[in-house]
PyMOL Python script that loads the backbone (N, CA, C, O; Angstrom):
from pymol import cmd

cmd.read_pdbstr("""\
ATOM      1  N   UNK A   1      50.524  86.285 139.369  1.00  0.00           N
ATOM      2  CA  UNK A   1      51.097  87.642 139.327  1.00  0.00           C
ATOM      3  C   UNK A   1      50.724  88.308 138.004  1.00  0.00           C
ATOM      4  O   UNK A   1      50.493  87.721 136.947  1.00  0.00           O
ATOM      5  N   UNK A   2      50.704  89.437 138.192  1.00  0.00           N
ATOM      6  CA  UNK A   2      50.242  90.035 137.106  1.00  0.00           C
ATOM      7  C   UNK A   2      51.444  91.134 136.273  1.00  0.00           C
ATOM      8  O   UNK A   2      52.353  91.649 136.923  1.00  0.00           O
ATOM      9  N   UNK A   3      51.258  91.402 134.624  1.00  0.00           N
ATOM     10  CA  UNK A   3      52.778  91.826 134.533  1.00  0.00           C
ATOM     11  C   UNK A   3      53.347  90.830 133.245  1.00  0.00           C
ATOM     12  O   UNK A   3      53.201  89.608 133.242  1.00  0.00           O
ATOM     13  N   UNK A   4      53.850  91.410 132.436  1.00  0.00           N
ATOM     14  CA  UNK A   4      54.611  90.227 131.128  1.00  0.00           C
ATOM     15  C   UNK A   4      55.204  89.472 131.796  1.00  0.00           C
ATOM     16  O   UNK A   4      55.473  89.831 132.943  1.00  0.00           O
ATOM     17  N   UNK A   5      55.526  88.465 131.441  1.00  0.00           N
ATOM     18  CA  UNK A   5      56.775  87.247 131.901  1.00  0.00           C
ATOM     19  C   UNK A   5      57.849  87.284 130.911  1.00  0.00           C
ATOM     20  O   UNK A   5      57.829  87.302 129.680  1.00  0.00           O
ATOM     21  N   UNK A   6      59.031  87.291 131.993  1.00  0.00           N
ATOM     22  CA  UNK A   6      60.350  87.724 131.271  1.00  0.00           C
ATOM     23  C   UNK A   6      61.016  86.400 131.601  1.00  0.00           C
ATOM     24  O   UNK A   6      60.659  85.523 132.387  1.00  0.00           O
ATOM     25  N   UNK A   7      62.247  86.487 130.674  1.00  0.00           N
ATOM     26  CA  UNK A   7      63.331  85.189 130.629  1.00  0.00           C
ATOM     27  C   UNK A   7      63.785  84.778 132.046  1.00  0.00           C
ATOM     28  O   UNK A   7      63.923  83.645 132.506  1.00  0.00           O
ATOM     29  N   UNK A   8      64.036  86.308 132.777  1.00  0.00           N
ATOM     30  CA  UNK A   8      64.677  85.969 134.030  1.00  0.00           C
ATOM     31  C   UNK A   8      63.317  85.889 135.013  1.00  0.00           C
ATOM     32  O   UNK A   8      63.336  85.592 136.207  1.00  0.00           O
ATOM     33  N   UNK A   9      62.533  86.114 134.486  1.00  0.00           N
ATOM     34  CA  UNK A   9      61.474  86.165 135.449  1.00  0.00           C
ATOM     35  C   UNK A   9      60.383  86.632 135.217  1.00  0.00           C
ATOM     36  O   UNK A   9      59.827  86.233 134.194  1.00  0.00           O
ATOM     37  N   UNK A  10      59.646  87.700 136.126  1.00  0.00           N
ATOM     38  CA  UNK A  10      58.605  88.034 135.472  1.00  0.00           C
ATOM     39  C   UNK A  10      58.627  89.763 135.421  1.00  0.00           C
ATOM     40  O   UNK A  10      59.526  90.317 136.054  1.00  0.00           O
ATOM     41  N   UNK A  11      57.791  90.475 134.786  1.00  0.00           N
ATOM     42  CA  UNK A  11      58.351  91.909 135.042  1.00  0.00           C
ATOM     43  C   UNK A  11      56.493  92.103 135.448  1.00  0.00           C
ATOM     44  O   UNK A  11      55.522  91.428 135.107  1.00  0.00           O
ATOM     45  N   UNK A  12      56.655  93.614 136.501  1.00  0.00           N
ATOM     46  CA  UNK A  12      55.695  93.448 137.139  1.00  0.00           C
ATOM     47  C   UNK A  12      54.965  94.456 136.309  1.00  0.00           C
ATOM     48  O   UNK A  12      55.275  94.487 135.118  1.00  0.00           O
ATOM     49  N   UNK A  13      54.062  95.274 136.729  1.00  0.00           N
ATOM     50  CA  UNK A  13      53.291  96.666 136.716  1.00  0.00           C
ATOM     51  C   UNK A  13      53.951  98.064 136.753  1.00  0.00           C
ATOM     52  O   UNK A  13      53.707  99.087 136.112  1.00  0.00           O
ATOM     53  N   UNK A  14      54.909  97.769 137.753  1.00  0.00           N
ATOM     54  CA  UNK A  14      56.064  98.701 138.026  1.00  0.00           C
ATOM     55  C   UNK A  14      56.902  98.986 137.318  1.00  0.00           C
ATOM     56  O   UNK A  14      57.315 100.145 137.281  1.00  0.00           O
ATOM     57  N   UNK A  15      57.463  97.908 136.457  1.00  0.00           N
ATOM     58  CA  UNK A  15      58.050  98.129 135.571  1.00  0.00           C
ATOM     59  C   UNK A  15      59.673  97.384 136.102  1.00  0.00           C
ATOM     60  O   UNK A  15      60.715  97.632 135.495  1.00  0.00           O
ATOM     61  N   UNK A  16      59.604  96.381 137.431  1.00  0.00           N
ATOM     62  CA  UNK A  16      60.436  96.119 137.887  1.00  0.00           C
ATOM     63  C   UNK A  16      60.792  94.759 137.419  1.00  0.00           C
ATOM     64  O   UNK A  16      59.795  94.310 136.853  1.00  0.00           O
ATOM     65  N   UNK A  17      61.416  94.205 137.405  1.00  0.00           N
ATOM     66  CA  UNK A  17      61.803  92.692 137.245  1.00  0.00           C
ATOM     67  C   UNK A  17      61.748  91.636 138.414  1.00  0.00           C
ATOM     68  O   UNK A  17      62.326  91.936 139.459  1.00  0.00           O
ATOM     69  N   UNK A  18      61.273  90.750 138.346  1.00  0.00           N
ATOM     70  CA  UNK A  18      61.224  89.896 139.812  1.00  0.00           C
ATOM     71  C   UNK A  18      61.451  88.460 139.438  1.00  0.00           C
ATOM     72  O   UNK A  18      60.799  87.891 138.563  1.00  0.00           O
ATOM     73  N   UNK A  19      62.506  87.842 140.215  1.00  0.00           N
ATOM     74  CA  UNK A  19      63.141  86.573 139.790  1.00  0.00           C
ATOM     75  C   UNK A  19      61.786  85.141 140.109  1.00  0.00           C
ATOM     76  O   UNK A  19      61.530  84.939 141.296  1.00  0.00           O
ATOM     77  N   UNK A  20      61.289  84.567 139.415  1.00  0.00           N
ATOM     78  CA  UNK A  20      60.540  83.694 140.128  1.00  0.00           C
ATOM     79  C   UNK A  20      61.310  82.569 139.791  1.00  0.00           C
ATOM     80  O   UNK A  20      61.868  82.225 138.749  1.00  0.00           O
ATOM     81  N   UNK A  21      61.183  81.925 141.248  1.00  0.00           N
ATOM     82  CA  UNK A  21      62.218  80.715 141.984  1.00  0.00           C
ATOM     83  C   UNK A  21      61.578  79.257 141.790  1.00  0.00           C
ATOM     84  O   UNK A  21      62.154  78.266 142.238  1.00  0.00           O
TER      85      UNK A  21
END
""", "prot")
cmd.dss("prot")
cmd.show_as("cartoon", "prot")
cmd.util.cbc("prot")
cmd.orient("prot")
């Protein structure tokens, strides 16, 4: 995936947050 990687997950292009499981 493409997008910084965040604590809770990863954050995308969008600017959204997405939990990876």
């Amino acid at each position: 995936m493409k997008g910084k990687r965040d604590l809770t997950g990863c954050r995308t292009l969008d600017g959204n947050l997405r939990i990876q499981a």
